[in-house]
SEBA-927878 format. One record per residue (C-alpha): residue in three letters; x, y, z. Coordinates in steps of 0.5 Angstrom, whole numbers, plus 500, padded with zeros to 3 digits. Last residue first. Example, Ala and Ser with C-alpha at 12.3 -4.5 7.8 and 13.67 -1.06 7.14 Angstrom:
# SEBA-927878
SER527498514 ALA525491516 
# end
This chain:
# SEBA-927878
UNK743765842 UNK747770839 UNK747766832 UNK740766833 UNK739774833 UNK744775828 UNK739770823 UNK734775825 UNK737781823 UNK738778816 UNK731776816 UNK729784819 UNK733786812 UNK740789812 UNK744795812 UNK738798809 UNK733795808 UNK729795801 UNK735798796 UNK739793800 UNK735787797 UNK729785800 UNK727779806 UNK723782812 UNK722789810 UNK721787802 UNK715782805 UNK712787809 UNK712791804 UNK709786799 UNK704785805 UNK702792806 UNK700792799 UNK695788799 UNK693789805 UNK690796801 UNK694803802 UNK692808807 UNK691816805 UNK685817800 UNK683810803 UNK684803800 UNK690805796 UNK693801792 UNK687797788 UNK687791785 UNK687786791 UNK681790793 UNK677787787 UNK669789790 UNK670797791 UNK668798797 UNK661800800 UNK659805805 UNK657803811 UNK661809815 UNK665814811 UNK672811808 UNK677817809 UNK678823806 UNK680827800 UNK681823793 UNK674822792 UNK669819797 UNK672813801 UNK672806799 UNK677803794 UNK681809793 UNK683813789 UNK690814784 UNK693807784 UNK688803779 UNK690796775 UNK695793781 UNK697786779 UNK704787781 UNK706788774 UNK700792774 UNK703797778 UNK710799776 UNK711806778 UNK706806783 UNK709799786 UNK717801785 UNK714808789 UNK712804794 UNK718800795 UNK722806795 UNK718810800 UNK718806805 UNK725804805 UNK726801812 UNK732803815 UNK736799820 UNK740800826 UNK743794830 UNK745794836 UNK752792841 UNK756797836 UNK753802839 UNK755810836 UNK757808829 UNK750803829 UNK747810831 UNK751814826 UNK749810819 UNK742810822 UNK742817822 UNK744817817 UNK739814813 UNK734818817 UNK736825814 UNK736821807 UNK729820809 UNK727827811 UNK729830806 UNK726826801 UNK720827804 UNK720834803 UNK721832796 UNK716828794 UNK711834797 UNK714838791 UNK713832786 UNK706831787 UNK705824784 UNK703824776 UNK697826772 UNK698832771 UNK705834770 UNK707836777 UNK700834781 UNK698840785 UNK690839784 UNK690837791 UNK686830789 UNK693828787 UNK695830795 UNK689825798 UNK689820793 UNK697819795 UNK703820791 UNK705825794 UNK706822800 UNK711818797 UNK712814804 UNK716815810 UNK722811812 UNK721806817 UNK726805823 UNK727797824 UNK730798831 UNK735792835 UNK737793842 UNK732796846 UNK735796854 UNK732801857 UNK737807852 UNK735804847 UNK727807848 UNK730814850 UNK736813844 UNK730813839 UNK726818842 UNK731823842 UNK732821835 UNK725823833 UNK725830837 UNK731831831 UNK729828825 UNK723832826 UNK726839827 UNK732837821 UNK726835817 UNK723842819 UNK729846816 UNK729842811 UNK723844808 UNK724851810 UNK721852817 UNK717858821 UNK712859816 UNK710851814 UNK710849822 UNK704856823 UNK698850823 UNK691850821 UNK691854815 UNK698852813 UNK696844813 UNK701842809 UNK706842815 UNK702838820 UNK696834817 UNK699831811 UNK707833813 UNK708831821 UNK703826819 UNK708821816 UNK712822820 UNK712815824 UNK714809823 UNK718804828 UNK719797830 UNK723795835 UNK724788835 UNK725784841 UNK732780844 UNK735786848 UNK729786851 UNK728779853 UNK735780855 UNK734786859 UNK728781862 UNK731775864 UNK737779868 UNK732783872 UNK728778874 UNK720777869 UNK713778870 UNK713784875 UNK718788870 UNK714786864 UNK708790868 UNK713796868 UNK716796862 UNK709796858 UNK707802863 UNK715805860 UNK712803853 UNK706808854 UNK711813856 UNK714811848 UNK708812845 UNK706819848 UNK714822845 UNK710819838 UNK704822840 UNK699818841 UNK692821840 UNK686825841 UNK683830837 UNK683831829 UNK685838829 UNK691836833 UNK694831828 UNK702833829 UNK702838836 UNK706834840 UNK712833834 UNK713826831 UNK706825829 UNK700821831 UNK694822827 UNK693814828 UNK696812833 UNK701806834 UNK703803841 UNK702796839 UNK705791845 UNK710784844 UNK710777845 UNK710777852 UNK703782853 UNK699777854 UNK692782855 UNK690783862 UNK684786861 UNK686793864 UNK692797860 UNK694793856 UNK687793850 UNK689801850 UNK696798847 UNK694794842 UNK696787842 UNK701783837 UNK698778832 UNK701772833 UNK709772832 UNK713767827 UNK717773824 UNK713773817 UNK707774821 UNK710780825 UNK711782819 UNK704781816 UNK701784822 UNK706791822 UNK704792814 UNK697792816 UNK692788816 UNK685787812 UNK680793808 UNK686798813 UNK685802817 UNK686799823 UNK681800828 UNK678792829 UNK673794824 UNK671787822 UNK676780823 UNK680781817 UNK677782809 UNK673787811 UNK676791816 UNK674798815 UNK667797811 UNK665798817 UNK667801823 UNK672802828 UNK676805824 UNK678812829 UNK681819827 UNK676824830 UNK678823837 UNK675825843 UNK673819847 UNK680815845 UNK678808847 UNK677807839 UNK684810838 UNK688804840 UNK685800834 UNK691795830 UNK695802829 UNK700802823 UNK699805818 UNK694809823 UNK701812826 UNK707809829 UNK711805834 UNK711798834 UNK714792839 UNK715785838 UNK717780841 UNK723774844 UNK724775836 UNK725769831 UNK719766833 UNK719759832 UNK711755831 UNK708759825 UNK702763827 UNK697763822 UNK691759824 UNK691757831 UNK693764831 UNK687767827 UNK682763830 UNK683764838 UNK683773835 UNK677772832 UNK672768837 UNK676773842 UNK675779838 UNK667777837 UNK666775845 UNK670781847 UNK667788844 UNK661788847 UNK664787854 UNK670793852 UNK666798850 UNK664801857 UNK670799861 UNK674802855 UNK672809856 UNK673808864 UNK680805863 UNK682810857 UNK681816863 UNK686813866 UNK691812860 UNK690818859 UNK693821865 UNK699816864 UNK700810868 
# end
């Protein structure tokens, strides 16, 4: 167990008998209720940031980057640390794929949580690189999240023999997406970080796509075997950026910002190309986040949206929402719910293109196409 994982311990020693009842009463009912009968993975394990964290950060006494408060929640079982008005992308296909709610990471470490079907490593400010969302406290990174699977691994190894468990991994689904915070809370942050005057923009995708390999070699080299690897999204066009006053022209997506995205992207793409090339015993898929958001901004109402340039909650175009604020009332017509998290409503159509879209969506197939694979092995 990590350093920060002990201290956690004692963190969630305080918090946790006040939290049980309500999460347990919620949690029974959502599976009953949602949980399709067969799984099309053995589990489900995802690294990301607050797009995905299901609450890692609220054991982390020093964090800034928590959603463990309303309105955060309000249309999902109250402010359990996502942010999120509902579910998260994550949630939503792991429901497609016939799991339950998968557990966060720090509720592991001490309850004796069920962690067969799979863990959430995900922390919000999280980055590729170490220093990524710094100013905002305690996190996970990125390199954090995959020691934290080695603790995974390690109660796994106790539940299962050798062979069982090298095909239970080989039959899990690796979910990753992160990057996002290498920009909104790294590179374009030049007062409070140095990463914009020691790097092109594309000398910082390749910076990033470069730690970000290692890692996913490190977690397939325990045996991991089936990846969905997330594209970042259109930064640019988040509340938080248009609120910057830099949109080119007025009124649309910061297009520079794009751009850096871009470069960033089309690296991640290749290296899904090479690492299918490399091992032929797995497979590599891209997640084109960014393309299936864009397509909802760019066509909004035709996807029922009406307002895609603020957030539901939140004060204006630059932070998150404030605790006991007020959301807006029609939140499935909103992108955004914050300044930098899309709405549940959006998470479910990208969960939905991840799961089962075109090869514009995921590239070279989609997560159903990668369970039919799986069957077909068994």
């Amino acid at each position: 167990m990590s350093r920060k994982s002990q201290v956690i311990v004692h963190s969630m020693e305080r918090q946790y008998m006040a939290w049980k009842v309500l999460f347990l009463a919620h949690l029974v009912l959502l599976e009953a209720i949602d949980v399709p009968e067969s799984p099309q993975f053995t589990a489900l394990f995802a690294f990301g940031d607050s797009l995905m964290d299901p609450g890692n950060n609220n054991y982390l006494v020093n964090s800034l980057a928590k959603a463990n408060y309303i309105p955060y929640g309000v249309d999902f079982q109250g402010p359990t640390g996502r942010f999120c008005n509902g579910r998260t992308l994550i949630d939503y296909l792991g429901y497609l794929l016939g799991l339950p709610l998968i557990p966060a990471y720090t509720t592991t470490i001490t309850i004796g949580t069920d962690i067969s079907k799979g863990v959430n490593y995900a922390s919000a400010a999280a980055g590729i690189l170490d220093e990524t969302g710094q100013t905002l406290g305690e996190r996970f990174s990125l390199n954090e999240q995959v020691q934290n699977f080695e603790d995974t691994l390690n109660q796994l190894k106790q539940q299962m023999e050798e062979q069982e468990l090298m095909y239970y991994l080989a039959k899990s689904l690796i979910v990753m997406n992160i990057g996002n915070n290498d920009y909104i809370n790294n590179y374009l942050l030049p007062s409070l970080y140095t990463t914009s005057s020691n790097y092109t923009p594309r000398d910082y995708a390749n910076l990033l796509i470069k730690h970000y390999s290692k890692q996913i070699l490190a977690l397939h080299s325990i045996g991991l075997r089936k990846f969905l690897l997330g594209g970042i999204g259109p930064l640019g066009c988040i509340p938080n950026q248009l609120g910057t006053g830099k949109a080119d022209p007025p009124g649309k997506c910061v297009s520079h910002v794009n751009e850096m995205v871009g470069m960033f992207n089309s690296q991640l793409k290749d290296v899904v190309d090479q690492l299918n090339k490399n091992n032929t015993d797995s497979i590599f898929v891209y997640g084109n986040t960014f393309g299936g958001f864009t397509n909802i901004f760019n066509n909004a109402s035709a996807y029922g949206f009406e307002v895609k340039d603020i957030g539901c909650c939140g004060v204006g175009r630059r932070i998150t929402c404030l605790p006991l604020s007020v959301p807006c009332m029609n939140r499935d017509q909103y992108l955004f719910w914050d300044a930098f998290h899309p709405t549940q409503a959006v998470n479910q159509i990208l969960a939905n293109k991840a799961y089962s879209g075109s090869i514009d969506d995921c590239y070279p197939i989609n997560v159903k196409q990668m369970a039919l694979l799986y069957a077909k092995i068994l």
